[in-house]
ChimeraX commands (.cxc) that place a marker at each C-alpha (Angstrom):
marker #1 position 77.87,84.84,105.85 radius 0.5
marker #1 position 79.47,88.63,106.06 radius 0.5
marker #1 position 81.85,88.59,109.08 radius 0.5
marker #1 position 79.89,91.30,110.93 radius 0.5
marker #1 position 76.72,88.80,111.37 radius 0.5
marker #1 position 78.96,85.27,112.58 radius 0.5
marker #1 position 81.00,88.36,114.75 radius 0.5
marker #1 position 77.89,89.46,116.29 radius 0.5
marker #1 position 76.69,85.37,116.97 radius 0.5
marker #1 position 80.19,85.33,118.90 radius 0.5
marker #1 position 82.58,83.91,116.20 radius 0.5
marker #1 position 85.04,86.40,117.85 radius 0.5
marker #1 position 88.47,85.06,117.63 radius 0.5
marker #1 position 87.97,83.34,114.20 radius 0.5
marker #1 position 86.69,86.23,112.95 radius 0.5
marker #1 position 89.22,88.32,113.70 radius 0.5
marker #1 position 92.41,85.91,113.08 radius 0.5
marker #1 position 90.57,85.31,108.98 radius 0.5
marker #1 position 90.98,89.59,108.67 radius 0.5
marker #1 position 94.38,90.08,110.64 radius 0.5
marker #1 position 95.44,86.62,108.15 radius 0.5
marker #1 position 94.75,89.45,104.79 radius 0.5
marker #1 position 97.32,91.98,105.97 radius 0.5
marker #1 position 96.92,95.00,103.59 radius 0.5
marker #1 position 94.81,93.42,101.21 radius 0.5
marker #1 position 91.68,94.14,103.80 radius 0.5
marker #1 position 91.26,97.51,102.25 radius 0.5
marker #1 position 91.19,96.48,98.41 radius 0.5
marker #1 position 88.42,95.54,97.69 radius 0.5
marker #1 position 85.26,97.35,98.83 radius 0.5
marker #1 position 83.01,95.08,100.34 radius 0.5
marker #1 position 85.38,93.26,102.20 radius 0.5
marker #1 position 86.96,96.62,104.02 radius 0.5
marker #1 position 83.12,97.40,105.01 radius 0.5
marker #1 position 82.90,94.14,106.16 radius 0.5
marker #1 position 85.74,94.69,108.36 radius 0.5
marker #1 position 84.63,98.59,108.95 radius 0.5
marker #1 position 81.53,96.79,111.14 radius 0.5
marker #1 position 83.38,94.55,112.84 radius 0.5
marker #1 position 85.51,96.74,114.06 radius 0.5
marker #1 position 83.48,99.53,114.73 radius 0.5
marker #1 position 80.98,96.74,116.89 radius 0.5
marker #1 position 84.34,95.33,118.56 radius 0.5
marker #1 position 85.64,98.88,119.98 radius 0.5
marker #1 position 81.48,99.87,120.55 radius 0.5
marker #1 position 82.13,96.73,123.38 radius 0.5
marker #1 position 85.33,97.92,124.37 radius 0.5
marker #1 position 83.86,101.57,124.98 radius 0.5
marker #1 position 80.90,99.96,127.20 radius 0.5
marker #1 position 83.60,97.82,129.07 radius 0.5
marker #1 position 85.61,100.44,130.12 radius 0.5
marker #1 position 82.18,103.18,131.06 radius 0.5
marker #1 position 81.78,99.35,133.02 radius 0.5
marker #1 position 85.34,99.15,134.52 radius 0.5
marker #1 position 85.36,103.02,135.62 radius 0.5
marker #1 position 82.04,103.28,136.95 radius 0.5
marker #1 position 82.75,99.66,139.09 radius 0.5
marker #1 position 86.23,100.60,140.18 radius 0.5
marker #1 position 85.08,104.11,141.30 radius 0.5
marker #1 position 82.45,102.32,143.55 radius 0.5
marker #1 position 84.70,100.12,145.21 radius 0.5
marker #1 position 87.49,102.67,146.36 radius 0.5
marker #1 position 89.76,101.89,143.84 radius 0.5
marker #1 position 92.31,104.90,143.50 radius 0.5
marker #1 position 93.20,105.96,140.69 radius 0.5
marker #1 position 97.24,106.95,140.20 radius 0.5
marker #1 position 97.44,109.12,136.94 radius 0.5
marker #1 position 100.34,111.69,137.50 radius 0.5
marker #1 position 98.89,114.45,135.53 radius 0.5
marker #1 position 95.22,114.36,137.50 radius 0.5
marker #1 position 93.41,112.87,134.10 radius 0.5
marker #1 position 90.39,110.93,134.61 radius 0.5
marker #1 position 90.62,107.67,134.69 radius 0.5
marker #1 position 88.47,107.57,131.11 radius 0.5
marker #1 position 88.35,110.17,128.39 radius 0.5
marker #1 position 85.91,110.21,124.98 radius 0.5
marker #1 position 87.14,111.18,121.54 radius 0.5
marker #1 position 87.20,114.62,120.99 radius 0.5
marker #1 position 84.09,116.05,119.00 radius 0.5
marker #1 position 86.61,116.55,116.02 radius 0.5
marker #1 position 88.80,113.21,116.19 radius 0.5
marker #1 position 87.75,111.75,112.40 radius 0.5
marker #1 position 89.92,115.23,111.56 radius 0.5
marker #1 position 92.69,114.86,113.72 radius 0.5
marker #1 position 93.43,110.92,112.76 radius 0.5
marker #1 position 93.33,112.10,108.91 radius 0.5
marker #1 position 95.80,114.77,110.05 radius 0.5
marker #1 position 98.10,112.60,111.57 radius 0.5
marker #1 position 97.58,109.41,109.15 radius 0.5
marker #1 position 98.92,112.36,106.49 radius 0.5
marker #1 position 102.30,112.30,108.75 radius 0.5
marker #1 position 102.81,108.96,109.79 radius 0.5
marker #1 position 100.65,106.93,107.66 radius 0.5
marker #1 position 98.04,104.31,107.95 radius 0.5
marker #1 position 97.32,102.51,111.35 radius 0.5
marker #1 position 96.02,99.73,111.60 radius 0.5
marker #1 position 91.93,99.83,111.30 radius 0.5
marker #1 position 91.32,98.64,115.24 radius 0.5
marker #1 position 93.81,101.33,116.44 radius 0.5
marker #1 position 92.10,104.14,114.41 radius 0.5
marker #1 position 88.51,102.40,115.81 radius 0.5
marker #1 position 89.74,102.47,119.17 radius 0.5
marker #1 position 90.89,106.51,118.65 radius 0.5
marker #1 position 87.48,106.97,117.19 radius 0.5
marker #1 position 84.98,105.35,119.26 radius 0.5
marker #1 position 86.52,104.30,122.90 radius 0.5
marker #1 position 89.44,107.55,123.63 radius 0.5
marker #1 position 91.86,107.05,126.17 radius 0.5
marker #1 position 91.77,104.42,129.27 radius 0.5
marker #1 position 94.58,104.92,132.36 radius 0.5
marker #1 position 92.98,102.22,134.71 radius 0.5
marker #1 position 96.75,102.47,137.10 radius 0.5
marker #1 position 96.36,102.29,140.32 radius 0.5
marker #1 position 95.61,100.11,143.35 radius 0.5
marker #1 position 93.44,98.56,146.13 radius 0.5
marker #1 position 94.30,99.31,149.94 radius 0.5
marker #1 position 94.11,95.32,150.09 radius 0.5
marker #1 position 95.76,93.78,147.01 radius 0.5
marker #1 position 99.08,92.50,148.17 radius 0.5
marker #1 position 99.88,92.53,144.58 radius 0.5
marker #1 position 101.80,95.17,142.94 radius 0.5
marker #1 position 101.84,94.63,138.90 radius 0.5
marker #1 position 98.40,93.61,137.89 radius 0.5
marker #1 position 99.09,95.57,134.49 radius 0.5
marker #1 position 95.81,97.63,134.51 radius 0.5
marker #1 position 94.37,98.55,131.00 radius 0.5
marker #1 position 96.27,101.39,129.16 radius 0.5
marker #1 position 95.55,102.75,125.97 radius 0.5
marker #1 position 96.74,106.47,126.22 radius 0.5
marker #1 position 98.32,107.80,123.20 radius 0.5
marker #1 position 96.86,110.88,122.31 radius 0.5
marker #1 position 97.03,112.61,119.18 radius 0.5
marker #1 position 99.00,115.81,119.72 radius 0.5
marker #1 position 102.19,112.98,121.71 radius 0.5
marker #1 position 102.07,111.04,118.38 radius 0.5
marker #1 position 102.67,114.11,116.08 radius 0.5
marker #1 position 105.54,115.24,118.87 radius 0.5
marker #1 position 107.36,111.48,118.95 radius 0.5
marker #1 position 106.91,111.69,115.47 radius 0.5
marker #1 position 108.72,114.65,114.71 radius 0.5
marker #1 position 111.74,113.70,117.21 radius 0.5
marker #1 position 111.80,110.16,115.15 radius 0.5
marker #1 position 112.28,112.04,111.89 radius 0.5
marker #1 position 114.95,114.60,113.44 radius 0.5
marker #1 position 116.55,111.41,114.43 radius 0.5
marker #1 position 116.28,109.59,111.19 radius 0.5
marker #1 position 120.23,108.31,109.78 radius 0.5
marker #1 position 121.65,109.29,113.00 radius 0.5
marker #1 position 123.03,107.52,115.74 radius 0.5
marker #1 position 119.59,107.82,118.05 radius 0.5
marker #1 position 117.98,106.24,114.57 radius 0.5
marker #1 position 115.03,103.82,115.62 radius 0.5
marker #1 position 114.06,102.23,112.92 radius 0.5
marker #1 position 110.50,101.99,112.28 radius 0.5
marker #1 position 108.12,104.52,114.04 radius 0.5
marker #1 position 105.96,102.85,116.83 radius 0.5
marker #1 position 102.74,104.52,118.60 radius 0.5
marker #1 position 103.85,103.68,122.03 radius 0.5
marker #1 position 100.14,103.20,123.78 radius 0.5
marker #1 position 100.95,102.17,126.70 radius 0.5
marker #1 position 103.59,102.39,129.47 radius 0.5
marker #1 position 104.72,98.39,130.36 radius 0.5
marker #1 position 103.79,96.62,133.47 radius 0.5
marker #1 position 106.89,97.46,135.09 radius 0.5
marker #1 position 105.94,101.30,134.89 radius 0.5
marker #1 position 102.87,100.66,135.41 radius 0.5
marker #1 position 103.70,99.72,139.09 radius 0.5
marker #1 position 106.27,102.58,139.19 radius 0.5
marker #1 position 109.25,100.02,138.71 radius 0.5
marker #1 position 111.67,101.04,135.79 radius 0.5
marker #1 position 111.35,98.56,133.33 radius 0.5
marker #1 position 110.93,97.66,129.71 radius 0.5
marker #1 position 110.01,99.69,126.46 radius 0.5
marker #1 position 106.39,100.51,125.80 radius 0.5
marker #1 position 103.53,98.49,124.59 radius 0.5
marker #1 position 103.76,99.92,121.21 radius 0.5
marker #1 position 102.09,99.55,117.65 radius 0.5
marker #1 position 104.64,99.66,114.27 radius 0.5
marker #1 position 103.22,102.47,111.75 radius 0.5
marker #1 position 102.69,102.52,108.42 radius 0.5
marker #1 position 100.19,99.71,108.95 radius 0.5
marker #1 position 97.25,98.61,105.87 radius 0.5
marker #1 position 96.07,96.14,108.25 radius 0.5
marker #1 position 92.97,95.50,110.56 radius 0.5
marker #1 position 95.46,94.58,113.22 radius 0.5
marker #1 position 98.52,94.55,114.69 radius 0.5
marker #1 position 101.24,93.14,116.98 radius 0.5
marker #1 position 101.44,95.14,120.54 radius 0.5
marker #1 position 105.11,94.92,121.27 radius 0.5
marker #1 position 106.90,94.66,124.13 radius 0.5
marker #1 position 103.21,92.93,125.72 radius 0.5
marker #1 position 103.66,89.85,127.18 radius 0.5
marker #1 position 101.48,88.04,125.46 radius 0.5
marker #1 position 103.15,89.01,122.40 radius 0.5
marker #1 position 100.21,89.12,120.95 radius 0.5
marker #1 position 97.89,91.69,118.70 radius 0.5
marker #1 position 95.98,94.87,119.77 radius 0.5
marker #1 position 92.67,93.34,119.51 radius 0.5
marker #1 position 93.74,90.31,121.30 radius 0.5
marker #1 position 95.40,92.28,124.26 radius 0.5
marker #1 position 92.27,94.14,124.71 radius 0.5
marker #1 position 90.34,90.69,124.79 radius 0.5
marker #1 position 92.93,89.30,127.66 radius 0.5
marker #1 position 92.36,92.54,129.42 radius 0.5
marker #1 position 88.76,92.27,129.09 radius 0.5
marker #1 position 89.34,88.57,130.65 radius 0.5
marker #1 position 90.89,89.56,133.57 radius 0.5
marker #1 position 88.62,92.58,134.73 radius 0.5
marker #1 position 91.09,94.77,132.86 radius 0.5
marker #1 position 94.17,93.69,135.15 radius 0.5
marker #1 position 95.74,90.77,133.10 radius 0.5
marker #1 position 98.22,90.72,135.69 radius 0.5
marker #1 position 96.86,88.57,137.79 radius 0.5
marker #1 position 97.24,85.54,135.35 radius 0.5
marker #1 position 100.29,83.62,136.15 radius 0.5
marker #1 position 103.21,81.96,133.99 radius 0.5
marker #1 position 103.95,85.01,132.05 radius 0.5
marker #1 position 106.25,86.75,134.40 radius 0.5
marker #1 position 109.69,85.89,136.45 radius 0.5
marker #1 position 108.58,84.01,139.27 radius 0.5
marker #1 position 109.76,87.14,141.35 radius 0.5
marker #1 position 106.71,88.89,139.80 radius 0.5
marker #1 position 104.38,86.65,140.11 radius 0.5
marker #1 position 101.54,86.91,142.12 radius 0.5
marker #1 position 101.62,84.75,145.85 radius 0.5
marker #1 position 97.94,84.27,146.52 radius 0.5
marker #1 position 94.75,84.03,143.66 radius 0.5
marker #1 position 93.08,86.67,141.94 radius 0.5
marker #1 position 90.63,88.24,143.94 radius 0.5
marker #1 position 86.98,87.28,143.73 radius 0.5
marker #1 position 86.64,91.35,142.40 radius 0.5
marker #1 position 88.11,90.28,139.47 radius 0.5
marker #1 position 86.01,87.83,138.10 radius 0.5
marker #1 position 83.09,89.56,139.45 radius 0.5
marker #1 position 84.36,92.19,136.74 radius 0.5
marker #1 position 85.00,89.91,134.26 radius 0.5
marker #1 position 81.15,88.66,134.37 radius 0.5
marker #1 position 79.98,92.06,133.70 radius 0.5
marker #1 position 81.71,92.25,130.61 radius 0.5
marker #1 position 80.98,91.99,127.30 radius 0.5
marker #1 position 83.14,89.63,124.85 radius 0.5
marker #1 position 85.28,91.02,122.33 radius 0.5
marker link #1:1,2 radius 0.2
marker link #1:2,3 radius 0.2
marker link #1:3,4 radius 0.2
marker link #1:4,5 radius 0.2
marker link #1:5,6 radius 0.2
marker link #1:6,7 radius 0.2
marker link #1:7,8 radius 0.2
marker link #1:8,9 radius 0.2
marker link #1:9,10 radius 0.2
marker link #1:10,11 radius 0.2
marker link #1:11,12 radius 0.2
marker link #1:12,13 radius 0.2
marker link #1:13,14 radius 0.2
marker link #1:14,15 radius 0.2
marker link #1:15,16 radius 0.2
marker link #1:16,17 radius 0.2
marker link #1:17,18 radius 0.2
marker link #1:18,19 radius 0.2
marker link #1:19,20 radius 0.2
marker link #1:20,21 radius 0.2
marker link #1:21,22 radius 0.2
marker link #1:22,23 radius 0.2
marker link #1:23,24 radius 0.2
marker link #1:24,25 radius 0.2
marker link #1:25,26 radius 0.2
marker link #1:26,27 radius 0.2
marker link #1:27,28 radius 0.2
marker link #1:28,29 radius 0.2
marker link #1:29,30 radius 0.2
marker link #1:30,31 radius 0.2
marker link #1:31,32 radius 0.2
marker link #1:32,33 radius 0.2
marker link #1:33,34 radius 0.2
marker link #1:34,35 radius 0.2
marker link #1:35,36 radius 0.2
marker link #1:36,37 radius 0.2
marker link #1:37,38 radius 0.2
marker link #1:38,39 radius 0.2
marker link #1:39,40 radius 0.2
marker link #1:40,41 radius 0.2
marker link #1:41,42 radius 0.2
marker link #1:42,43 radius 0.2
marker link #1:43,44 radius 0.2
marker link #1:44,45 radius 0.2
marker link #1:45,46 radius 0.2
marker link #1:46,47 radius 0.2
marker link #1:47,48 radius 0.2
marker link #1:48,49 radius 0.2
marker link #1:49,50 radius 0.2
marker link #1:50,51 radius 0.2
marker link #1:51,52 radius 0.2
marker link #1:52,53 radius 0.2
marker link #1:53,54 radius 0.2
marker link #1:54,55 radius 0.2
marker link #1:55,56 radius 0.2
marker link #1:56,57 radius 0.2
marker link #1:57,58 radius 0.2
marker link #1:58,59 radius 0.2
marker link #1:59,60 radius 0.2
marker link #1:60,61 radius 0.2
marker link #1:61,62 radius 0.2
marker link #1:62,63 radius 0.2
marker link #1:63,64 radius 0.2
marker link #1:64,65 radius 0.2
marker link #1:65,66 radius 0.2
marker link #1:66,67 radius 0.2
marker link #1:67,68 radius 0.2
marker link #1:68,69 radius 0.2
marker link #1:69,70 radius 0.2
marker link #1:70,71 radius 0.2
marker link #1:71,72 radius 0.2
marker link #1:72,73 radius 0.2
marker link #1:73,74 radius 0.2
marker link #1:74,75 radius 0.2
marker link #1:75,76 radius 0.2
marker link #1:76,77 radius 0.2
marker link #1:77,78 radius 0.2
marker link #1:78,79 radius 0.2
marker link #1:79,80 radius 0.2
marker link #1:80,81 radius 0.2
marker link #1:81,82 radius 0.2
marker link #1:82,83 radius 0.2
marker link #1:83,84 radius 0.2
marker link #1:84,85 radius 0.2
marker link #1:85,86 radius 0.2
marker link #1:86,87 radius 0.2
marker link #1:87,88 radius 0.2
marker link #1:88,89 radius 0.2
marker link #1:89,90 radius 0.2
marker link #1:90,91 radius 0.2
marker link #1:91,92 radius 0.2
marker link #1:92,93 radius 0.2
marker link #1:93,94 radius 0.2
marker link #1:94,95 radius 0.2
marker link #1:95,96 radius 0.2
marker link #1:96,97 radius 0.2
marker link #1:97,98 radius 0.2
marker link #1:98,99 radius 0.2
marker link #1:99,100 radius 0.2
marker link #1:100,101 radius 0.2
marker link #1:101,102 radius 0.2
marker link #1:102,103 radius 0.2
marker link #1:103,104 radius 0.2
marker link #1:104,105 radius 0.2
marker link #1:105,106 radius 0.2
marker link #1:106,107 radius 0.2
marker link #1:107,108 radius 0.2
marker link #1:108,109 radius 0.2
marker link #1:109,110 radius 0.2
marker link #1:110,111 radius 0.2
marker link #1:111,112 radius 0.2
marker link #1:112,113 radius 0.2
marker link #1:113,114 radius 0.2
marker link #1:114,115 radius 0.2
marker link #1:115,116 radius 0.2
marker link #1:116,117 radius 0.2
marker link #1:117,118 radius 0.2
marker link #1:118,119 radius 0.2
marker link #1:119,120 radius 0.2
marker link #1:120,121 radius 0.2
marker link #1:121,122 radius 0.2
marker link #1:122,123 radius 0.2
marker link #1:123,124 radius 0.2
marker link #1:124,125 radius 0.2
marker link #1:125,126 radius 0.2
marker link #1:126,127 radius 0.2
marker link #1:127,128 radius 0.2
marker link #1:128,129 radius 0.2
marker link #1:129,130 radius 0.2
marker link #1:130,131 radius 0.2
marker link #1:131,132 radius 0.2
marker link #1:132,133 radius 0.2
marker link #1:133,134 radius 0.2
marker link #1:134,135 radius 0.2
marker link #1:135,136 radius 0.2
marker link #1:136,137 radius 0.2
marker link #1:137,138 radius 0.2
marker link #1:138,139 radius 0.2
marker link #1:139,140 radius 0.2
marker link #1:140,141 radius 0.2
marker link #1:141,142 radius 0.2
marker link #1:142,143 radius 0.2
marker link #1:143,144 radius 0.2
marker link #1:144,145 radius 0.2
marker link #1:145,146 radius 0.2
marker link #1:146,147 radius 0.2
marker link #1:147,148 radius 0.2
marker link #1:148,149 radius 0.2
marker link #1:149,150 radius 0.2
marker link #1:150,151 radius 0.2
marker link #1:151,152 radius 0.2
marker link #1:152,153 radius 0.2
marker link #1:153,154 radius 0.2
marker link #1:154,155 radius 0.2
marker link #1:155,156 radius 0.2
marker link #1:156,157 radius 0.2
marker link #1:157,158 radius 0.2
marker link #1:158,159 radius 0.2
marker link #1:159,160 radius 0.2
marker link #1:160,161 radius 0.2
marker link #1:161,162 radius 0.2
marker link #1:162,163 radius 0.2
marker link #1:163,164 radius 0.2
marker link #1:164,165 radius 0.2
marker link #1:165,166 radius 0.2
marker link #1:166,167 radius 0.2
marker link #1:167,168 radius 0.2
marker link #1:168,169 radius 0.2
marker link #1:169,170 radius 0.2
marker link #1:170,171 radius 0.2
marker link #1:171,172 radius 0.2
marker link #1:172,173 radius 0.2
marker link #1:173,174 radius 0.2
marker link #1:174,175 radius 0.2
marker link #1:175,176 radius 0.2
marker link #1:176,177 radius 0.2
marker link #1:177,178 radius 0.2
marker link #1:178,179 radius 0.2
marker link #1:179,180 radius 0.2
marker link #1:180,181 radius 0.2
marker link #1:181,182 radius 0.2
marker link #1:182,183 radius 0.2
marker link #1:183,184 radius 0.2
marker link #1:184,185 radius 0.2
marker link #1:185,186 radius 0.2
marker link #1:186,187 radius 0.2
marker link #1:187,188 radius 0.2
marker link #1:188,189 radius 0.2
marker link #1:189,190 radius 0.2
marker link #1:190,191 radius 0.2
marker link #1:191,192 radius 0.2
marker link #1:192,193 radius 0.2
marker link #1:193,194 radius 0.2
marker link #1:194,195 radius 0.2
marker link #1:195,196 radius 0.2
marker link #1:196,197 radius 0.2
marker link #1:197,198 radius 0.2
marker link #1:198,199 radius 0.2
marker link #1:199,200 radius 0.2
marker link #1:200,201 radius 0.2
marker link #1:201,202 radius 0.2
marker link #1:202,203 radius 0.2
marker link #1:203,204 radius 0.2
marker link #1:204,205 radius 0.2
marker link #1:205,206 radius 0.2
marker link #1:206,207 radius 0.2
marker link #1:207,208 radius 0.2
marker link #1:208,209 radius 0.2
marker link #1:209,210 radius 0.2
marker link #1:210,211 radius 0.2
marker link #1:211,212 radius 0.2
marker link #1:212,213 radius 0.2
marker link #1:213,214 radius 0.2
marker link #1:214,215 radius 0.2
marker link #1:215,216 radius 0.2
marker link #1:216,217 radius 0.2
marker link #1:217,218 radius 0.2
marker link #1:218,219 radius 0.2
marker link #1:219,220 radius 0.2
marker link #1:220,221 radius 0.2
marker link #1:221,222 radius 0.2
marker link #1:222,223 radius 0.2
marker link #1:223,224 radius 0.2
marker link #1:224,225 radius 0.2
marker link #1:225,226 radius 0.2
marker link #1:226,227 radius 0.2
marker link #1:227,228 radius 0.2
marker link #1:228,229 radius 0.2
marker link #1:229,230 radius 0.2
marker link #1:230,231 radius 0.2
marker link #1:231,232 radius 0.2
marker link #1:232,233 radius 0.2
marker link #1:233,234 radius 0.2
marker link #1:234,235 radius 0.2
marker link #1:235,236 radius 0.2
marker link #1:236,237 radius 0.2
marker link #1:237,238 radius 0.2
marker link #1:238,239 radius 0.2
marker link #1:239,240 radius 0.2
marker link #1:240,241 radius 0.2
marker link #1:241,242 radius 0.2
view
């Protein structure tokens, strides 16, 4: 049975860990990349409608929003995005196929900020801001920097700030995906999960899009006192599964 079809009868995880498992070799041969063309394109169609979900639910609560520069909270792909990804997949090379789905089909999600009545401070809200034009501009400070002493190795996307920042607390380096990448997914580092892309998005899905709120991954210092609100799983049940 093609992926897409045991995918769409909710073979989720499996399905995704069998095409992360084929690294590069998920775009050799032709009906296996289409295979893995739907599912991704259905898996970041439900991340879209999660976060139009999140948004619209947060907005009606009187959640307020904290992004510095006065962005929404949720932004669509720009008319002319297929372009600008085979613009800057020229520079930097291929990323993986659920980060160029996400660019194409979901946009950018900044879900920071806070309830007057959470006593809880680093929920990690869903990030995924990395737009096009800041990955051309890191880019070309990474390859000004290349052999030098500010060197940094391989070139990451950084998508999201960590869950220190998040809460305006300095912290760590940024959730960030390694480029050039043949794969259909990739490890988000720096997360604490330590775990993919497509796999962080599915935790954040879990958790109402504040995977904060699950315990046991932090220092005990930042770990929440009391249990997730009941908003959270009330989010989580209008969800749909990745």
């Amino acid at each position: 049975m093609p992926r897409i079809d045991r995918y769409i009868r909710g073979d989720h995880v499996q399905v995704w860990t069998e095409m992360t498992s084929l690294g590069g070799r998920v775009r050799e041969d032709e009906s296996t990349l289409a295979d893995a063309t739907a599912v991704v394109t259905e898996t970041m169609r439900r991340a879209r409608a999660n976060v139009v979900v999140l948004v619209a639910e947060l907005q009606a609560r009187g959640y307020r929003f904290e992004d510095p520069e006065g962005r929404t909270p949720f932004e669509p792909p720009a008319s002319d995005i297929v372009r600008q990804l085979d613009d800057l997949e020229q520079r930097i090379g291929p990323m993986p196929m659920a980060l160029r789905g996400w660019y194409e089909l979901v946009g950018r999600v900044n879900l920071v900020g806070s309830f007057p009545d959470w006593d809880y401070d680093y929920t990690d809200p869903l990030v995924v801001d990395a737009p096009v034009d800041y990955v051309l501009s890191e880019y070309d400070v990474w390859e000004h920097d290349r052999g030098t002493e500010w060197d940094r190795g391989v070139f990451a996307i950084d998508v999201a700030p960590d869950w220190l920042h998040k809460a305006n607390v300095s912290g760590g380096g940024p959730y960030a995906i390694e480029v050039p990448n043949h794969g259909v997914d990739a490890l988000l580092l720096a997360e604490p999960h330590m775990t993919s892309f497509v796999n962080y998005l599915r935790i954040a899905f879990q958790w109402g899009g504040f995977p904060g709120w699950e315990r046991g991954l932090r220092d005990d210092w930042a770990q929440p006192s009391s249990p997730p609100p009941e908003l959270i799983s009330d989010l989580r049940g209008r969800l749909i599964s990745l």
